[in-house]
MARLOKOL-798296 format. One record per residue (C-alpha): y, z negated, x negated; residue number from 1. Coordinates in nm, 2 decimals, padded with zeros to 4 digits. Each point is the difference from the previous one (the first is absolute). Layout:
residues N
        Y        Z        X   resi
        Y        Z        X    NUM
...
***
This chain:
residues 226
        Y        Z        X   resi
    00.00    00.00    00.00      1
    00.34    00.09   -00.13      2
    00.33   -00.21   -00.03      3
    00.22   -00.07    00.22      4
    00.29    00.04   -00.18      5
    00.23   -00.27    00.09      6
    00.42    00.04   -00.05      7
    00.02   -00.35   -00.10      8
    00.33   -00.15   -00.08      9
   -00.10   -00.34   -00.04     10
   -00.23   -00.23   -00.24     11
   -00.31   -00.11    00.13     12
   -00.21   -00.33   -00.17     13
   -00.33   -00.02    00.10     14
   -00.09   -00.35    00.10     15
   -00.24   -00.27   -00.22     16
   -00.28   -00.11    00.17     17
    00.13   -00.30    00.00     18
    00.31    00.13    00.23     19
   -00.17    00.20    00.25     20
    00.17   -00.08    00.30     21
    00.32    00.08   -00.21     22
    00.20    00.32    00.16     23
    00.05    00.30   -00.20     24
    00.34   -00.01   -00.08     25
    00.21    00.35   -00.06     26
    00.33   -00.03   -00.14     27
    00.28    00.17    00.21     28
    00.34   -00.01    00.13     29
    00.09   -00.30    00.23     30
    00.01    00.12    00.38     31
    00.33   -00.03    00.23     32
    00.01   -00.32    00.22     33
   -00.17    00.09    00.32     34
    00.27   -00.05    00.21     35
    00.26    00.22   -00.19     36
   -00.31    00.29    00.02     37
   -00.02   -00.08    00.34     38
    00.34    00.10    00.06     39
    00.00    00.31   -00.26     40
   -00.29    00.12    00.18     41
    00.11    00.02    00.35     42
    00.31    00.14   -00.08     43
   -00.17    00.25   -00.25     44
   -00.23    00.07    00.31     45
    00.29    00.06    00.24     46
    00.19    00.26   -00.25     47
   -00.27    00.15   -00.02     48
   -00.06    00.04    00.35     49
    00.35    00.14    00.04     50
   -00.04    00.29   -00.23     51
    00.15   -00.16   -00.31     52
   -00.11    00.16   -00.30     53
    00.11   -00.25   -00.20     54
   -00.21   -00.23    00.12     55
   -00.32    00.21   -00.07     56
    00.16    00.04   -00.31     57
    00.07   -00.39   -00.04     58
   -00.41   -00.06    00.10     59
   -00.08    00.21   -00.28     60
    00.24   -00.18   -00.21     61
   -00.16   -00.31    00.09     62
   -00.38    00.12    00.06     63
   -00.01    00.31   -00.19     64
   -00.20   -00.14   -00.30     65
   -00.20   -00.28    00.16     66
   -00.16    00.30    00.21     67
   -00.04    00.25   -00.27     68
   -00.16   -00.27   -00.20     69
   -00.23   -00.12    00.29     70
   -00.07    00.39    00.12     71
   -00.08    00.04   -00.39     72
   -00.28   -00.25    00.00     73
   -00.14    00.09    00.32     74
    00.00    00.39   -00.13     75
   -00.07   -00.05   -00.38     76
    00.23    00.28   -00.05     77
    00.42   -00.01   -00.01     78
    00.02    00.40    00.16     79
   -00.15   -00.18    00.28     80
    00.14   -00.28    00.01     81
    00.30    00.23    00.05     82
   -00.08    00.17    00.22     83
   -00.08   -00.28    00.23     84
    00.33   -00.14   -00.02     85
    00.15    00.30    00.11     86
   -00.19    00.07    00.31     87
    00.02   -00.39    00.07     88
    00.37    00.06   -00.04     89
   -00.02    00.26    00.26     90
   -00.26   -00.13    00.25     91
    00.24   -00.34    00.06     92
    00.31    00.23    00.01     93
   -00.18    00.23    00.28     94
   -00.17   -00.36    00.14     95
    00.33   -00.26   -00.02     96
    00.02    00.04    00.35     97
   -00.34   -00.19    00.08     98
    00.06   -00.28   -00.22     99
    00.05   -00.29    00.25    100
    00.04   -00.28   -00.28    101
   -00.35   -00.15    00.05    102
    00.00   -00.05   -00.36    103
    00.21    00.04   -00.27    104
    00.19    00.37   -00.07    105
   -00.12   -00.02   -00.34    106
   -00.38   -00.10    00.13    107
    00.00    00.29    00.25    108
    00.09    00.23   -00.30    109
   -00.24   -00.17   -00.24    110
   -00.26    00.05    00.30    111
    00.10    00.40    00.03    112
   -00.03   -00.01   -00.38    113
   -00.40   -00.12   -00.04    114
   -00.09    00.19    00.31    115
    00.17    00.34   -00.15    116
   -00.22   -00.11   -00.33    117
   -00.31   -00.04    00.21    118
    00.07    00.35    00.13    119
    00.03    00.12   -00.32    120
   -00.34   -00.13   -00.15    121
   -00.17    00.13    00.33    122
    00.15    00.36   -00.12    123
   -00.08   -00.06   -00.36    124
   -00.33   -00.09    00.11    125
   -00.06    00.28    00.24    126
    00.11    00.23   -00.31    127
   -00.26   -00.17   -00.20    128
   -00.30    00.08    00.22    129
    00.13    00.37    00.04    130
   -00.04    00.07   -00.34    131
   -00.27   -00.24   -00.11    132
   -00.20    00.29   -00.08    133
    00.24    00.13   -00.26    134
    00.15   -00.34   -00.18    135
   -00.16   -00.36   -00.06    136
    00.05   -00.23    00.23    137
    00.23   -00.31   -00.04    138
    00.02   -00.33    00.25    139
    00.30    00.05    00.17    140
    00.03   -00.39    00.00    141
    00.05    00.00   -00.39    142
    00.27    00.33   -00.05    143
    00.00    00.11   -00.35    144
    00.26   -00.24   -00.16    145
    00.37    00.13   -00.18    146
    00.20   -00.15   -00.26    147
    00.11   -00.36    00.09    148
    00.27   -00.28   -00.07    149
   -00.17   -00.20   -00.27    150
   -00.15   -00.36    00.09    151
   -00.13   -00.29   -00.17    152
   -00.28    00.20   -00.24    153
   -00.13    00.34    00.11    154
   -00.33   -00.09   -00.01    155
    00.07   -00.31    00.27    156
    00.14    00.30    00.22    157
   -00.28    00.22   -00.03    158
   -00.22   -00.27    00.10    159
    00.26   -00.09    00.27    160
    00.00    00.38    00.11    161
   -00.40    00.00    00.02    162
   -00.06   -00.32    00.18    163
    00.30    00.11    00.27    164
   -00.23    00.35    00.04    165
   -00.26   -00.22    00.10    166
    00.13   -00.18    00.29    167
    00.02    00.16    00.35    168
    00.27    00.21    00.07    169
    00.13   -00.32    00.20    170
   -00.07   -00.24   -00.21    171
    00.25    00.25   -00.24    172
    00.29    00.08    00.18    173
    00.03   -00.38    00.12    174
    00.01   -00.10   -00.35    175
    00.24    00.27   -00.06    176
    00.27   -00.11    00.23    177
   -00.07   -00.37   -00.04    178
   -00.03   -00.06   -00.40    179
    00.18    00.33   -00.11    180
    00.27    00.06    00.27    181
    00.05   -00.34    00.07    182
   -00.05    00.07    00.40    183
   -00.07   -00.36    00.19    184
   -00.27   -00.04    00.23    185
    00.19    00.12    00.32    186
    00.17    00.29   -00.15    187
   -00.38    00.17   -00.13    188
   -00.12   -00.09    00.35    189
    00.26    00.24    00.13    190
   -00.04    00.21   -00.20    191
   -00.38    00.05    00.03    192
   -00.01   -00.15    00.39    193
   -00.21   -00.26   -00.12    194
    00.03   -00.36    00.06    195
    00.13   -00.27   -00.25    196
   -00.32   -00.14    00.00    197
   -00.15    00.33   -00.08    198
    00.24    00.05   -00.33    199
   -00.08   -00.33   -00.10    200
   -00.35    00.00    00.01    201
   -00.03    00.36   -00.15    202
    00.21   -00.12   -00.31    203
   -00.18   -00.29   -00.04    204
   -00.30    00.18    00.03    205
    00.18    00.27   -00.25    206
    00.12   -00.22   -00.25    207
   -00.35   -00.18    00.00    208
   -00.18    00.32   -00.10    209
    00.24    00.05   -00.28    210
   -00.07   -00.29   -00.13    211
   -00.34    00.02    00.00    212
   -00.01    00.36   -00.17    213
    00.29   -00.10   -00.26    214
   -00.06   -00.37   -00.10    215
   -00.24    00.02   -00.30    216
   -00.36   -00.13    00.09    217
   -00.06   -00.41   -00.05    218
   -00.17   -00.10   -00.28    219
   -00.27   -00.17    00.22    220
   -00.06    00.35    00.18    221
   -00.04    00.17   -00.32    222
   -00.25   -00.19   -00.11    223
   -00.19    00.04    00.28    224
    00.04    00.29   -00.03    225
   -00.20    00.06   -00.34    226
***
């Protein structure tokens, strides 16, 4: 199975064994106070509503780069990640009018975002079994990976990107928006009309599989193991 190729920006440690309840941390920019993004948001929302370029052109501003970095890991390529954008870009301008502030304006484009990369890997996939006869196949879960930002060590990212190819495609993208987008619980619910609950329990379950596949084996185990 091939890599996944993440476009991470931040350090990742990989907990002892003796911290394993311990959170993977990734460093990144602090987030606005809730209630002043609260208040950017819904006004943001309502420009755009109205017609206001600007304020598609202030959500890129603002989102532009959080989604080209999350469409980037979900794609394993930045053309596609691109490209994603773009039509997410256009499907909330030809959509604005249905938002009915459920959620969050920057939630319900998040949300257009994933599913717009879920249509994508459905068409890449399609592609693939097309022309399976005349090139070798590749999991579409793992995309073949591109340069990246460095992290900590590049081998502690390969092995990052391998273990991440191995989870479900859930298991994944919660991971994704929780530990590398810094999404809480009730924005990824939104986003992929799950409950909190769900997105808890699917990292948890994520982060728990990392761990096993990462954390070096105990000594105990490894003599068993002889």
């Amino acid at each position: 199975m091939g890599n996944v190729g993440l476009a991470l920006a931040w350090e990742i440690r990989i907990p002892p064994i003796a911290q394993r309840g311990r959170r993977l941390e990734p460093f990144r920019e602090q987030i606005a106070a809730p209630d002043a993004n609260r208040m950017e948001d819904a006004a943001l929302a309502a420009a755009c509503r109205s017609g206001d370029l600007h304020a598609y052109e202030r959500l890129y501003t603002l989102q532009g780069a959080r989604m080209k970095n999350l469409a980037r890991n979900i794609l394993g390529s930045s053309t596609d990640a691109e490209d994603a954008v773009q039509e997410t870009f256009l499907k909330v301008q030809r959509s604005i009018a249905s938002f009915r502030g459920q959620s969050s304006f920057v939630t319900w484009t998040f949300r257009i975002l994933v599913n717009t990369c879920y249509d994508a890997r459905r068409s890449r996939l399609r592609k693939k079994e097309v022309t399976a006869d005349d090139e070798p196949q590749h999991d579409d879960a793992a995309p073949r990976p591109e340069p990246r930002a460095a992290v900590a060590h590049p081998s502690l990212r390969l092995a990052l990107e391998r273990a991440l190819a191995k989870l479900t495609r859930h298991q994944r993208d919660v991971f994704l928006l929780y530990e590398v987008e810094g999404f809480r619980h009730a924005e990824i619910s939104g986003m992929l009309e799950i409950t909190e609950t769900a997105s808890k329990n699917t990292l948890f379950q994520a982060k728990k599989n990392l761990r096993q596949m990462l954390e070096p084996p105990r000594a105990s185990d490894a003599a068993g193991a002889r």
